[in-house]
N, CA, C and O atoms as a GROMACS GRO file, in nm:
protein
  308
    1UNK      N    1   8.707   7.995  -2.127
    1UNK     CA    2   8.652   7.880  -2.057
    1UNK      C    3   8.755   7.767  -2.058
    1UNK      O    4   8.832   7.740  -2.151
    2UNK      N    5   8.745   7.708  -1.947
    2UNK     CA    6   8.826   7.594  -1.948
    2UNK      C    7   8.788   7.474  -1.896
    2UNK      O    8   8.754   7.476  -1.778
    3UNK      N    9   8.784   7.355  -1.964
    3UNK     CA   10   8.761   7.183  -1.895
    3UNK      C   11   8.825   7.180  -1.828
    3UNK      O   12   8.943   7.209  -1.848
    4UNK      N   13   8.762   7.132  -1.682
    4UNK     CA   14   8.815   7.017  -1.603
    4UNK      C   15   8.760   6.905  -1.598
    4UNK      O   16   8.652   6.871  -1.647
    5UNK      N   17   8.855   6.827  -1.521
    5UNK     CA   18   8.818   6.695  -1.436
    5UNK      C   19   8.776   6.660  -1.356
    5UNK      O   20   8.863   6.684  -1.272
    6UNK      N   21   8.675   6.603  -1.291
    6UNK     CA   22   8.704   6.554  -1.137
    6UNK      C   23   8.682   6.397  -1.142
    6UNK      O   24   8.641   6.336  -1.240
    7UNK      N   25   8.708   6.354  -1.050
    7UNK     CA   26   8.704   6.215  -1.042
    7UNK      C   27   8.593   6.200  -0.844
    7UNK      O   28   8.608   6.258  -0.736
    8UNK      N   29   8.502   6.104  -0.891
    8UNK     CA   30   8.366   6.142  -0.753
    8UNK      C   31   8.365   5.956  -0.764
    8UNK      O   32   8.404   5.865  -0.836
    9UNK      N   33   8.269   5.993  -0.600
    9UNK     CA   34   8.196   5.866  -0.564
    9UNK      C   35   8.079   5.927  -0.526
    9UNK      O   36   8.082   6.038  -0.475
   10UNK      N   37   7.953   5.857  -0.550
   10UNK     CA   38   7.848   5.898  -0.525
   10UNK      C   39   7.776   5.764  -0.497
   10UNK      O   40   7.779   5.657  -0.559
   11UNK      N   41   7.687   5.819  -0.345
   11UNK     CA   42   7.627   5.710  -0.300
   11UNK      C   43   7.461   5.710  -0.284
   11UNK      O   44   7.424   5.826  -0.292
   12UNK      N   45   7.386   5.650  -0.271
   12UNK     CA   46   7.244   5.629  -0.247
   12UNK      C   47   7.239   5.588  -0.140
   12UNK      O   48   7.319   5.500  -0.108
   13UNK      N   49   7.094   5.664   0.003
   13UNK     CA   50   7.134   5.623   0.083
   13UNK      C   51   7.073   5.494   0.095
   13UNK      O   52   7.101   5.432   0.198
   14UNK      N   53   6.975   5.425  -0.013
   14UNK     CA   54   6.922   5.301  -0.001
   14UNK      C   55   7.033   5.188  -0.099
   14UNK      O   56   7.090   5.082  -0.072
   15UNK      N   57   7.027   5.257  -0.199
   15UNK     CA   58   7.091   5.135  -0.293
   15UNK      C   59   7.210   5.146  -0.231
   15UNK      O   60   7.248   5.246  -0.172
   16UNK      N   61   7.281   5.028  -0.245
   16UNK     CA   62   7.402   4.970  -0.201
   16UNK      C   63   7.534   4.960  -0.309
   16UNK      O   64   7.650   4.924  -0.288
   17UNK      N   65   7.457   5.016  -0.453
   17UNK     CA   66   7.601   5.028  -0.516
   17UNK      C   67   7.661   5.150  -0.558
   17UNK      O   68   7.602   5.207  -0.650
   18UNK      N   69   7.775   5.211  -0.508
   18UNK     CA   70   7.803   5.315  -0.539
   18UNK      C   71   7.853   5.350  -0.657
   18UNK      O   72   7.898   5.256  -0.722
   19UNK      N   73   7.864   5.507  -0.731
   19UNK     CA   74   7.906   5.522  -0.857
   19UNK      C   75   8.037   5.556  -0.830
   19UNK      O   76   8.061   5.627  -0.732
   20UNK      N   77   8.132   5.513  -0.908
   20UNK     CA   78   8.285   5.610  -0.888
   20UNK      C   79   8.299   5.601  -1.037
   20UNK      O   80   8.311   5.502  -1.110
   21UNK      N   81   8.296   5.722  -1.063
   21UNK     CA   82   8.330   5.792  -1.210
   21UNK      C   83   8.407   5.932  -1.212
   21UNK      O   84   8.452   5.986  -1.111
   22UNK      N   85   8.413   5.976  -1.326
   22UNK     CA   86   8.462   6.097  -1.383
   22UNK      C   87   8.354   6.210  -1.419
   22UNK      O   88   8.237   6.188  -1.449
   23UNK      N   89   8.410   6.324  -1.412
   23UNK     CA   90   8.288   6.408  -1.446
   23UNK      C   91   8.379   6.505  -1.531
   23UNK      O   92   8.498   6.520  -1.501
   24UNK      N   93   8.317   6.576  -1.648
   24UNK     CA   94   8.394   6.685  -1.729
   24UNK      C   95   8.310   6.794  -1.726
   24UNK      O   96   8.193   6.758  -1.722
   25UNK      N   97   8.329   6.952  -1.727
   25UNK     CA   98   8.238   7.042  -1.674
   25UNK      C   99   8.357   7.132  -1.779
   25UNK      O  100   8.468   7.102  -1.823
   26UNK      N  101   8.266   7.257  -1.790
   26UNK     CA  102   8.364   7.336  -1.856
   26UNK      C  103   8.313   7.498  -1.779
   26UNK      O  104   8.199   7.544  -1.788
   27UNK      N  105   8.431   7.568  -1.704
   27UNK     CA  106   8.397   7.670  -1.672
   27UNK      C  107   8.521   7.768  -1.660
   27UNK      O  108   8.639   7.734  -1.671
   28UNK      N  109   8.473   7.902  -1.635
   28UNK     CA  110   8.592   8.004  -1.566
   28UNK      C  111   8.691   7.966  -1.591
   28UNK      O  112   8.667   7.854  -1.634
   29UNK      N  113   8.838   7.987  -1.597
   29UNK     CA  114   8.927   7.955  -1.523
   29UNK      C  115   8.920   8.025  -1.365
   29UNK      O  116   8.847   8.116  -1.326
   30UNK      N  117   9.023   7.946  -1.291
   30UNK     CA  118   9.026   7.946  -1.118
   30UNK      C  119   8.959   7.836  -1.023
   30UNK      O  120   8.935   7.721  -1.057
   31UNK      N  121   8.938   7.883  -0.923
   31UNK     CA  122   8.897   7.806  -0.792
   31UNK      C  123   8.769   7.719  -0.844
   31UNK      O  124   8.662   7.769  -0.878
   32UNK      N  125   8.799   7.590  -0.844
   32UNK     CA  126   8.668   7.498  -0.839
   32UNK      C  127   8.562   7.516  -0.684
   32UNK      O  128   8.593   7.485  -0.569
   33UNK      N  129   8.431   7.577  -0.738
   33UNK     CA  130   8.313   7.554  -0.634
   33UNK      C  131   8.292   7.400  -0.625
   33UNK      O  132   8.241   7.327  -0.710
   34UNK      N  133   8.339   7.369  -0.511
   34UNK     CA  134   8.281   7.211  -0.493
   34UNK      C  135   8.116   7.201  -0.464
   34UNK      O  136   8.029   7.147  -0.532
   35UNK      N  137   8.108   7.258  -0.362
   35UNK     CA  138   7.961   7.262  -0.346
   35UNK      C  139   7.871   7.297  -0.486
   35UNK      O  140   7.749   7.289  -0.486
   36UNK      N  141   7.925   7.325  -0.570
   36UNK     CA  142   7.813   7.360  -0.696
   36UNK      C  143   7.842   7.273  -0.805
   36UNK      O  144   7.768   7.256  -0.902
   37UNK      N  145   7.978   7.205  -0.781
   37UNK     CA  146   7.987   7.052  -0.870
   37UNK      C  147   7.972   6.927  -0.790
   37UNK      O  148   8.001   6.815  -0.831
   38UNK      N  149   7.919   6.958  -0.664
   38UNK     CA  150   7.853   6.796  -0.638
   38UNK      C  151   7.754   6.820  -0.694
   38UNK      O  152   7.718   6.729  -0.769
   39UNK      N  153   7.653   6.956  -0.690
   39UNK     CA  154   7.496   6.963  -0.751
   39UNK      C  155   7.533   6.964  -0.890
   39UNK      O  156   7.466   6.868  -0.930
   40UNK      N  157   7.568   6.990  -0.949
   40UNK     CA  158   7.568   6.938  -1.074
   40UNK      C  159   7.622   6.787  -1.120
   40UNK      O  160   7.563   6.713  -1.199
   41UNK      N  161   7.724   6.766  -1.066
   41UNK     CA  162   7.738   6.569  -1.052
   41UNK      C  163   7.597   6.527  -1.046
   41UNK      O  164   7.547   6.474  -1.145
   42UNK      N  165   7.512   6.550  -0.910
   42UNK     CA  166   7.406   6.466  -0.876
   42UNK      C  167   7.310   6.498  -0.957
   42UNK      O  168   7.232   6.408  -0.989
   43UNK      N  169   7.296   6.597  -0.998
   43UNK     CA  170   7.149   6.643  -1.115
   43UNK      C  171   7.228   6.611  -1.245
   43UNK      O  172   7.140   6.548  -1.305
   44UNK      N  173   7.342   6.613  -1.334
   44UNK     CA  174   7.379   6.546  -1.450
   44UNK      C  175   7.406   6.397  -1.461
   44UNK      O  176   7.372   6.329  -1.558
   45UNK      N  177   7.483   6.345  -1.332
   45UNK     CA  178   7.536   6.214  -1.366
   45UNK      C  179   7.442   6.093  -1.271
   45UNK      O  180   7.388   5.991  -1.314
   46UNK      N  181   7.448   6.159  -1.091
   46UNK     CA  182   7.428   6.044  -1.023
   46UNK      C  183   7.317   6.005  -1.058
   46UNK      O  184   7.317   5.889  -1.100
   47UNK      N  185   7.167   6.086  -1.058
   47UNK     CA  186   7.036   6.092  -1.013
   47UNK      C  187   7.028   5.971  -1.187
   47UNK      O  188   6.964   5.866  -1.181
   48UNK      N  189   7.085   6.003  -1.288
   48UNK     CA  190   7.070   5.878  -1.396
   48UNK      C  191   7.158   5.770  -1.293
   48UNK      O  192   7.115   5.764  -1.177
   49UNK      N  193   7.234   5.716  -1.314
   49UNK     CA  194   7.285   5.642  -1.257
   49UNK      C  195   7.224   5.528  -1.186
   49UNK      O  196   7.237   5.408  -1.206
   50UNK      N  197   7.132   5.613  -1.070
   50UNK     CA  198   7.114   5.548  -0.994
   50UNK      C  199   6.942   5.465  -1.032
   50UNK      O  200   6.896   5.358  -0.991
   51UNK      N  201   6.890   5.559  -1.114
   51UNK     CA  202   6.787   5.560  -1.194
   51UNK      C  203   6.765   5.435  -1.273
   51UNK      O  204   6.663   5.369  -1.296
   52UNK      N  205   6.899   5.421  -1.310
   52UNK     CA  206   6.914   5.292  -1.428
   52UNK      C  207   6.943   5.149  -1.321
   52UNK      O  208   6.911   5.030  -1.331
   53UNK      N  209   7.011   5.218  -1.230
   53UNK     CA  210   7.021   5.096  -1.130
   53UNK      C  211   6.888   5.044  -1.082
   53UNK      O  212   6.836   4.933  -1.094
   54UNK      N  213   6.854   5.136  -1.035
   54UNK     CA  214   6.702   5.087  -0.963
   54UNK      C  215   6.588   5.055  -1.042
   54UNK      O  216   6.480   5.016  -0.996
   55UNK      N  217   6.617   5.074  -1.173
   55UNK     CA  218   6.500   5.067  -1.246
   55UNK      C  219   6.355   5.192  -1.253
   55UNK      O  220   6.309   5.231  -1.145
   56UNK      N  221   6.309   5.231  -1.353
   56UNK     CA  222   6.215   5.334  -1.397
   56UNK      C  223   6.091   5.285  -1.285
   56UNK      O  224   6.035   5.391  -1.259
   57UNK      N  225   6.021   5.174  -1.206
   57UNK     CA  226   5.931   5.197  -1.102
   57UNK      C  227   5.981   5.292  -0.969
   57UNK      O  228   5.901   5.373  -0.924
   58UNK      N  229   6.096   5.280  -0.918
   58UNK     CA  230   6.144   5.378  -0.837
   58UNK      C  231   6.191   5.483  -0.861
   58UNK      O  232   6.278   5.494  -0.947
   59UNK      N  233   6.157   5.562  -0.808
   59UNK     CA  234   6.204   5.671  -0.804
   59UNK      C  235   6.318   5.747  -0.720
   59UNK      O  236   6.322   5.720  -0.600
   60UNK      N  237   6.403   5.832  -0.766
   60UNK     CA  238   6.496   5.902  -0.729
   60UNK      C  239   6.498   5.990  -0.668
   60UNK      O  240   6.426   6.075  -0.719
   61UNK      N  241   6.547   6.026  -0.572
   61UNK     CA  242   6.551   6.152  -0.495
   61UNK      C  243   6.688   6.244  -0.514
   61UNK      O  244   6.793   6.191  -0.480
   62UNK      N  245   6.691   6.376  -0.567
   62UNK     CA  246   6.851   6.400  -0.541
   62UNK      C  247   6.920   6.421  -0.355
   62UNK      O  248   7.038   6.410  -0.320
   63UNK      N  249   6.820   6.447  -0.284
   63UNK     CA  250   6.825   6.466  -0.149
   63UNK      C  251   6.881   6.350  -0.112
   63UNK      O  252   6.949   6.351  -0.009
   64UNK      N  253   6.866   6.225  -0.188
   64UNK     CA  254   6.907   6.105  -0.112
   64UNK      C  255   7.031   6.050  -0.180
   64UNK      O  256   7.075   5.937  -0.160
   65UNK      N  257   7.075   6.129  -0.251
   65UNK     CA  258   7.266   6.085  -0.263
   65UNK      C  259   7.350   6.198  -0.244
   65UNK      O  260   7.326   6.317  -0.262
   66UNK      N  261   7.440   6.148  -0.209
   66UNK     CA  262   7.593   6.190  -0.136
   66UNK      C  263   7.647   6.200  -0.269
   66UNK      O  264   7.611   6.130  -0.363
   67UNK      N  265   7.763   6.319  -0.273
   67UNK     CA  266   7.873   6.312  -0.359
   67UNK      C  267   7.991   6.327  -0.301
   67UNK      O  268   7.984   6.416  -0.216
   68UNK      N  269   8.114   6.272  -0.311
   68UNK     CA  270   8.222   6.344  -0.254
   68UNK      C  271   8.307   6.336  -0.397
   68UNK      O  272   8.291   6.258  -0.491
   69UNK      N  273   8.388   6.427  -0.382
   69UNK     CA  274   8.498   6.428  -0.504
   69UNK      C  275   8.653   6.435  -0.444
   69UNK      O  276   8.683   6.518  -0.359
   70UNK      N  277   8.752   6.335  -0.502
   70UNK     CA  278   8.846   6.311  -0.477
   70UNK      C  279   8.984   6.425  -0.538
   70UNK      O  280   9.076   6.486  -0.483
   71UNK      N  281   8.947   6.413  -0.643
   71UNK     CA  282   9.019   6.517  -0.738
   71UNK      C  283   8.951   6.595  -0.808
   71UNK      O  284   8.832   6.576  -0.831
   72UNK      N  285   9.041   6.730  -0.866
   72UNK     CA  286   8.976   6.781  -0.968
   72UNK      C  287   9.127   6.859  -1.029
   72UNK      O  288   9.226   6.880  -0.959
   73UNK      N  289   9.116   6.887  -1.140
   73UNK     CA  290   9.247   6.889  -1.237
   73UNK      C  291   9.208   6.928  -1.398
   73UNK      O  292   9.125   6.879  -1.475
   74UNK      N  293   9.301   7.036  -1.413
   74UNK     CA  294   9.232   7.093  -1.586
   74UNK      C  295   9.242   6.989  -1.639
   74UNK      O  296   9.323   6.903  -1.604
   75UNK      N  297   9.132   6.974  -1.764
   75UNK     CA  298   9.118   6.887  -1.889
   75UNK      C  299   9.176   6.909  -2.007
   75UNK      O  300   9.127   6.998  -2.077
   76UNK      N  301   9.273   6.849  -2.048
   76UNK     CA  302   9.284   6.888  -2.266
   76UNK      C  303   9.282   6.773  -2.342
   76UNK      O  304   9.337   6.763  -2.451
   77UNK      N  305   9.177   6.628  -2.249
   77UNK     CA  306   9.174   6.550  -2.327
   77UNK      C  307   9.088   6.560  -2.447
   77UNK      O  308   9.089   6.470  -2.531
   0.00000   0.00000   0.00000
């Protein structure tokens, strides 16, 4: 198994502030599935995120944020 990196922006399509963070995942070595690390970005990192932004009366949708990822690059920090 091996860590990577990626580095994402993730948006809400209501709230207005976007996240740009880092994400660490540990898998396979080879080809990063993007499509299966935005869903895991948005179900590990964004869907809190945005959660804490908006506060515990609203609620979150994962349907309603975007991920894109800029990079991704092995980890040995």
């Amino acid at each position: 198994m091996t860590f990577y990196i990626a580095q994402f922006t993730a948006k809400h399509r209501i709230i207005q502030l976007p996240q740009h963070s880092v994400f660490i995942w540990k898998q396979e070595s080879g080809d990063v599935d993007l499509p299966l690390l935005k869903n895991k970005i948005k179900r590990e990192s964004a869907v809190h995120f945005f959660q804490m932004v908006a506060g515990e009366t609203y609620p979150i949708a994962d349907e309603d944020i975007s991920v894109s990822v800029e990079k991704t690059a092995p980890f040995s920090g």
